[in-house]
mmCIF file of the C-alpha atoms, coordinates in Angstrom:
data_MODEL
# 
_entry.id   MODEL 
# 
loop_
_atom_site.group_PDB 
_atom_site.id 
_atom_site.type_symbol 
_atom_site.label_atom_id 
_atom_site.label_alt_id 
_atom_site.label_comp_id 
_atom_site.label_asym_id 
_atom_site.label_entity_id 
_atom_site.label_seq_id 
_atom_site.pdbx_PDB_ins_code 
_atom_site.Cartn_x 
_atom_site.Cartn_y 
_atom_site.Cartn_z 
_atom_site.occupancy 
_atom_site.B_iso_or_equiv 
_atom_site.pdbx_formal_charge 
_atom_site.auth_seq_id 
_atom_site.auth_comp_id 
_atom_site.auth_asym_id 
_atom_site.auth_atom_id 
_atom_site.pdbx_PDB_model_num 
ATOM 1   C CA . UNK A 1 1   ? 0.000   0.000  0.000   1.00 0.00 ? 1   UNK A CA 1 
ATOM 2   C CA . UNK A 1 2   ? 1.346   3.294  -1.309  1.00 0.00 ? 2   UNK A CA 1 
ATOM 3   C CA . UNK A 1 3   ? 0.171   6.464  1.198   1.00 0.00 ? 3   UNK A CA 1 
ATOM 4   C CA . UNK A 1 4   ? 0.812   9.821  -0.723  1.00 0.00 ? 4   UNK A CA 1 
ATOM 5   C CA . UNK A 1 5   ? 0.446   13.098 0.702   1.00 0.00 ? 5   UNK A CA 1 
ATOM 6   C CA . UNK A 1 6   ? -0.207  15.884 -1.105  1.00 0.00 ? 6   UNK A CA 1 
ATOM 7   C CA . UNK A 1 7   ? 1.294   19.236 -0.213  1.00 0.00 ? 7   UNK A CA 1 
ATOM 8   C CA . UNK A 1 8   ? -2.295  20.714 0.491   1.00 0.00 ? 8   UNK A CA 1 
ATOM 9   C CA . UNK A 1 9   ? -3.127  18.191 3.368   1.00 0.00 ? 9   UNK A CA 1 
ATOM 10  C CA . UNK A 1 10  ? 0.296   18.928 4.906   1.00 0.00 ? 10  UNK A CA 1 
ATOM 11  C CA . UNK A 1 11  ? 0.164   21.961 5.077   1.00 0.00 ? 11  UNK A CA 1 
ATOM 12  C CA . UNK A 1 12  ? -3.918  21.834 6.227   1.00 0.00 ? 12  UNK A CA 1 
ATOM 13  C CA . UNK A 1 13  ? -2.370  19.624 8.796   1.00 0.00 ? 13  UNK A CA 1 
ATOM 14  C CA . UNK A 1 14  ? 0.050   21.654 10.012  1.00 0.00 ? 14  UNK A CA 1 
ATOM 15  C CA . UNK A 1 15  ? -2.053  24.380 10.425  1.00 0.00 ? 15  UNK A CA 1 
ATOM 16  C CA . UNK A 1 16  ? -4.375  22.234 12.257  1.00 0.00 ? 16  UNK A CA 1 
ATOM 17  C CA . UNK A 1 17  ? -1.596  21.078 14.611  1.00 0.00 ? 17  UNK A CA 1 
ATOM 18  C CA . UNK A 1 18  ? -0.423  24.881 15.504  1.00 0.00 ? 18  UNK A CA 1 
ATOM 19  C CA . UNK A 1 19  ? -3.711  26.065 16.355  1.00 0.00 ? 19  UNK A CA 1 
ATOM 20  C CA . UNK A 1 20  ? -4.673  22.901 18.356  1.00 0.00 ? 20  UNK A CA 1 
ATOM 21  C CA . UNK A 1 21  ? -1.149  23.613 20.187  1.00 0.00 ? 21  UNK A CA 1 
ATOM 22  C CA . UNK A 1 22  ? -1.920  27.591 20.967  1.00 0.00 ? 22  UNK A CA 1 
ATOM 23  C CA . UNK A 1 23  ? -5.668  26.790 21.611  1.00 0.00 ? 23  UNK A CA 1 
ATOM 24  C CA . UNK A 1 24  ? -4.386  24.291 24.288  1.00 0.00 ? 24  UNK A CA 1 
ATOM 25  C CA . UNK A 1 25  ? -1.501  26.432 25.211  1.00 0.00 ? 25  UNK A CA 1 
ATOM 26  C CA . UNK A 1 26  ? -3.309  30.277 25.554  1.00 0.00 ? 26  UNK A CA 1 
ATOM 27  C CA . UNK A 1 27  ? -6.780  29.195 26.225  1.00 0.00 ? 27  UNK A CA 1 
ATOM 28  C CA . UNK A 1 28  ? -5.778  26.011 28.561  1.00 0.00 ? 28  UNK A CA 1 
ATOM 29  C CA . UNK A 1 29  ? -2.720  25.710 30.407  1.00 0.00 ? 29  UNK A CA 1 
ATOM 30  C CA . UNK A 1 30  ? -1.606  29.737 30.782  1.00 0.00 ? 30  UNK A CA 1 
ATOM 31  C CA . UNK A 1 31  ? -2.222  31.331 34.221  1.00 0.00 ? 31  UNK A CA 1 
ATOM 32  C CA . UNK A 1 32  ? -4.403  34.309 32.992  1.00 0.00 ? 32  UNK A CA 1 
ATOM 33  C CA . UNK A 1 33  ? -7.765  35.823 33.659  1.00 0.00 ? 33  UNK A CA 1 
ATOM 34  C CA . UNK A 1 34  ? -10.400 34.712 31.207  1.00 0.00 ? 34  UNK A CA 1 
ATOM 35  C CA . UNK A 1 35  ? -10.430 37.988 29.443  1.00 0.00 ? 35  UNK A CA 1 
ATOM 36  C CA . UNK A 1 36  ? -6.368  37.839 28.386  1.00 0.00 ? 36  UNK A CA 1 
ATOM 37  C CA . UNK A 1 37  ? -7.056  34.130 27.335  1.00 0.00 ? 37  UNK A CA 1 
ATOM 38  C CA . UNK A 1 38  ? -10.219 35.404 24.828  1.00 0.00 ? 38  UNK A CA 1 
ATOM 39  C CA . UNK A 1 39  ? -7.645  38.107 23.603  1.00 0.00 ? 39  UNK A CA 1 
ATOM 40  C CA . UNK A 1 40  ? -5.020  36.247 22.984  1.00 0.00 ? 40  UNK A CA 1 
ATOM 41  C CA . UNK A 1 41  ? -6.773  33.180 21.805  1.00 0.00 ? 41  UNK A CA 1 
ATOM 42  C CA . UNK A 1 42  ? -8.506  36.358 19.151  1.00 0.00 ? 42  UNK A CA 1 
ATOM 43  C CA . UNK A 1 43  ? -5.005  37.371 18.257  1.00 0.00 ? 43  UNK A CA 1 
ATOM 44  C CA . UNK A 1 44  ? -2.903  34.173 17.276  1.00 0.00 ? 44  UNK A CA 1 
ATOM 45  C CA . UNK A 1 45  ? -5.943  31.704 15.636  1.00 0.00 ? 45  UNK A CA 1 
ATOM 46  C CA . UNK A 1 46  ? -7.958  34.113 13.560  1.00 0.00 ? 46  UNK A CA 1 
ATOM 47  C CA . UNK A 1 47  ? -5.332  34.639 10.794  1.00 0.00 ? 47  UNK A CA 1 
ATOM 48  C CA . UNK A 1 48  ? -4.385  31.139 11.205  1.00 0.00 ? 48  UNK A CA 1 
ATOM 49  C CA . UNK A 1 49  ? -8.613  30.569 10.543  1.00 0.00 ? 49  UNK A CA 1 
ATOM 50  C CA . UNK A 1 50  ? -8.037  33.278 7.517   1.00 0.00 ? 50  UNK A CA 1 
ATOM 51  C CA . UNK A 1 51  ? -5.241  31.462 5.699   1.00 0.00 ? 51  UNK A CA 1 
ATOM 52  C CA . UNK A 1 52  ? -6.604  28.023 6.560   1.00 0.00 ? 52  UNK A CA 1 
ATOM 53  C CA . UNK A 1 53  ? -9.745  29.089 4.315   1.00 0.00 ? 53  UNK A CA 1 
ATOM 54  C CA . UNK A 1 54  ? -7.666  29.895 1.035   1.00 0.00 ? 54  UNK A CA 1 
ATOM 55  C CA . UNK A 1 55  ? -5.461  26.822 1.683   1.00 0.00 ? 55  UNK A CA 1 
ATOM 56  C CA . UNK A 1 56  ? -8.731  24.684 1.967   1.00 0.00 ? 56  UNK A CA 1 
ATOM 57  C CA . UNK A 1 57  ? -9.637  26.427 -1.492  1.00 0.00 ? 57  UNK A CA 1 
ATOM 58  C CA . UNK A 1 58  ? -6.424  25.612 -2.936  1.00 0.00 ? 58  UNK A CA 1 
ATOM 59  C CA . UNK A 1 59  ? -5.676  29.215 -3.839  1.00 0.00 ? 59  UNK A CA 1 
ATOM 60  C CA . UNK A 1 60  ? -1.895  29.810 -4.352  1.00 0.00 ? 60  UNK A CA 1 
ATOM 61  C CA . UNK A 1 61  ? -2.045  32.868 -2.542  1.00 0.00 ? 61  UNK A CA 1 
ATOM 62  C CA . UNK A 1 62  ? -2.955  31.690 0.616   1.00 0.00 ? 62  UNK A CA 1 
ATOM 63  C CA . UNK A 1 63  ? -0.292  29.134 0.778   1.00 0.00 ? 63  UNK A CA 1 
ATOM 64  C CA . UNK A 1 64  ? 2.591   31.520 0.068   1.00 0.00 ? 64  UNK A CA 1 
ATOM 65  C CA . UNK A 1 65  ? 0.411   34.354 2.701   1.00 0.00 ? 65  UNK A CA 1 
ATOM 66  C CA . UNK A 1 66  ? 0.376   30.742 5.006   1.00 0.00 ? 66  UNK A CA 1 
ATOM 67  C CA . UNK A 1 67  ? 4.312   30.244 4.378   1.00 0.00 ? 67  UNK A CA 1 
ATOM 68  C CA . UNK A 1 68  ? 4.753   34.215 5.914   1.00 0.00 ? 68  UNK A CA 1 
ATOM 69  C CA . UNK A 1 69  ? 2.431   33.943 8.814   1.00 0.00 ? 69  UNK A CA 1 
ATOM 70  C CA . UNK A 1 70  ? 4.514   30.842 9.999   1.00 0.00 ? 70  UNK A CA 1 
ATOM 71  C CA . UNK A 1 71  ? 7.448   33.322 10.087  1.00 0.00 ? 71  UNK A CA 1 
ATOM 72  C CA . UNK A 1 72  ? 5.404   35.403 12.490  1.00 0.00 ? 72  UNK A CA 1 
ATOM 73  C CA . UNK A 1 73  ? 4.702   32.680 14.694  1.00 0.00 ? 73  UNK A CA 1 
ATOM 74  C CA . UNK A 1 74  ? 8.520   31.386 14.823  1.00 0.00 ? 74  UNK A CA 1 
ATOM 75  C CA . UNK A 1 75  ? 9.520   34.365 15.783  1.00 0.00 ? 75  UNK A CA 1 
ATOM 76  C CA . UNK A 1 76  ? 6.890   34.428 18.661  1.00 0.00 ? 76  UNK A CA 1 
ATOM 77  C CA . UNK A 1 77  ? 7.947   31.017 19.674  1.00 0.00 ? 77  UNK A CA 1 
ATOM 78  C CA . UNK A 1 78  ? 11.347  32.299 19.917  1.00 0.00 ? 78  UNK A CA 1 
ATOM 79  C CA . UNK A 1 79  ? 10.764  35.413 21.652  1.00 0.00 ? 79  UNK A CA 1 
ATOM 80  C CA . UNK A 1 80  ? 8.935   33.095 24.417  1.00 0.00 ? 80  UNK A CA 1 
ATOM 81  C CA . UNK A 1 81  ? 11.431  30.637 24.436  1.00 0.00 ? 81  UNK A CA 1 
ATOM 82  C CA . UNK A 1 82  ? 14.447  33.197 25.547  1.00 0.00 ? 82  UNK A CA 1 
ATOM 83  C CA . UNK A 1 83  ? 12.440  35.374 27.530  1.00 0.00 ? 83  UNK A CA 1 
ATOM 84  C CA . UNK A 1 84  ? 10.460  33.210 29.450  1.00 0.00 ? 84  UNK A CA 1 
ATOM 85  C CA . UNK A 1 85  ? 11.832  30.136 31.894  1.00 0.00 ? 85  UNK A CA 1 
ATOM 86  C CA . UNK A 1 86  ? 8.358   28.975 32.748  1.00 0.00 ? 86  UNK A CA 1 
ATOM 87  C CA . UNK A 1 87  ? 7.170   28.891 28.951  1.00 0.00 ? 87  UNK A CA 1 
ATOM 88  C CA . UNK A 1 88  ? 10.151  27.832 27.252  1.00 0.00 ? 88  UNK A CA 1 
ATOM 89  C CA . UNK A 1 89  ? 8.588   24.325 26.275  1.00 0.00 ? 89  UNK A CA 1 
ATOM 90  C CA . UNK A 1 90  ? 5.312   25.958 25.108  1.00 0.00 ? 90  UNK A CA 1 
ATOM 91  C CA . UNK A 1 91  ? 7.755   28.406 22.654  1.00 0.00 ? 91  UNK A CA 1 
ATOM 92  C CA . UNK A 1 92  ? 10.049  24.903 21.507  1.00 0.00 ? 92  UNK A CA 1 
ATOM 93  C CA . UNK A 1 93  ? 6.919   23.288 20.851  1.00 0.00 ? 93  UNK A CA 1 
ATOM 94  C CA . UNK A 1 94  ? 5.865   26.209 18.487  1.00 0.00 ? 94  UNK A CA 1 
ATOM 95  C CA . UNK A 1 95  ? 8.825   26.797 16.784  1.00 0.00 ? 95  UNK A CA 1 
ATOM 96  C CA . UNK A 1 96  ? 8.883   22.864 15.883  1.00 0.00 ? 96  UNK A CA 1 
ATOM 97  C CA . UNK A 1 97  ? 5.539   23.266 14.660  1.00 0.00 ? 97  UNK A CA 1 
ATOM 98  C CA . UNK A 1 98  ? 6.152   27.266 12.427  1.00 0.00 ? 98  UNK A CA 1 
ATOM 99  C CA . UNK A 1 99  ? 8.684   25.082 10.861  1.00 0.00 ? 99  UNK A CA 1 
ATOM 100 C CA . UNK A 1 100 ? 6.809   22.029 9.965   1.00 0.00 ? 100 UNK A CA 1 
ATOM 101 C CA . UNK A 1 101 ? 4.221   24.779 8.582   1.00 0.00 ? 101 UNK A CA 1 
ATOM 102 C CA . UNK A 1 102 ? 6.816   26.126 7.057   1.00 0.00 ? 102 UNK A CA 1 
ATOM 103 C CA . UNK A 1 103 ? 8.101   23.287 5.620   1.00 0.00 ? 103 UNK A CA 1 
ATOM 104 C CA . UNK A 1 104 ? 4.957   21.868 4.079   1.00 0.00 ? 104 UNK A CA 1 
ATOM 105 C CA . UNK A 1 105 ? 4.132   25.477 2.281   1.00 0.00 ? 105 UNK A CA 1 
ATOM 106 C CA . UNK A 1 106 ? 6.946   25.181 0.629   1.00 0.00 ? 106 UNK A CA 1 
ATOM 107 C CA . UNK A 1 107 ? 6.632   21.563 -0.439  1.00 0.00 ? 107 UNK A CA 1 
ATOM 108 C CA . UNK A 1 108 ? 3.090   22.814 -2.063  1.00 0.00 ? 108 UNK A CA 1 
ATOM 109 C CA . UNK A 1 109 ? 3.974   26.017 -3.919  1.00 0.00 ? 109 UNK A CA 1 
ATOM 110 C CA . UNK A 1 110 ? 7.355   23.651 -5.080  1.00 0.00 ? 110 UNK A CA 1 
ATOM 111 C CA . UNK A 1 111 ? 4.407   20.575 -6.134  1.00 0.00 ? 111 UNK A CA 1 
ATOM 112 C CA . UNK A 1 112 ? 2.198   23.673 -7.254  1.00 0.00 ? 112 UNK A CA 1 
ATOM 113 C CA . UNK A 1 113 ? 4.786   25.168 -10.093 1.00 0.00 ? 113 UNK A CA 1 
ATOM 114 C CA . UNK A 1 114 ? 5.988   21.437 -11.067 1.00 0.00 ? 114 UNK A CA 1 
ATOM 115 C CA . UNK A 1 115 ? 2.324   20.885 -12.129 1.00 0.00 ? 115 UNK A CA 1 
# 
């Protein structure tokens, strides 16, 4: 049995991994009142939400807009990471995952030209 991924479902995937990871992490396990964790949870999934709707669509542009929001959110994951003892895991965690986003962008605008 051959499995095949295509670079649409990885990066859908990804996507779906990072904002199961900063749901869990802002809106779960930070010590904040309720009205930081609606803020915050406002701030980092809607443009993951936005992007996720023209990947879904297959529209070019939202993978390479995808591939720069990613950038964004590895640079918040290392701005935790060094600045914060307590939430250093959270910001490894989300730098592992901006990458993997990252990564599987790139692997569909490469599969996207090729075609």
């Amino acid at each position: 049995m051959s499995l095949r991924f295509s670079g649409r479902g990885l990066t859908l995937g990804a996507l779906g991994a990072l904002g199961l990871w900063l749901a869990l992490w802002l809106g779960w396990w930070t010590h904040a009142t309720a009205g930081e964790r609606v803020l915050w949870l406002l701030l980092t999934l809607v443009p993951l939400v936005v992007v996720t709707l023209f990947v879904a669509r297959n529209v070019k542009g939202g993978f390479a807009w995808c591939g720069f929001l990613s950038l964004g959110y590895f640079a918040q994951g290392i701005t935790v990471t060094l600045t914060s003892r307590t939430d250093a895991g959270y910001g490894t965690v989300e730098i592992f995952l901006s990458l993997l986003l990252f990564t599987a962008t790139s692997a569909a605008l490469r599969a996207r030209r090729q075609a």
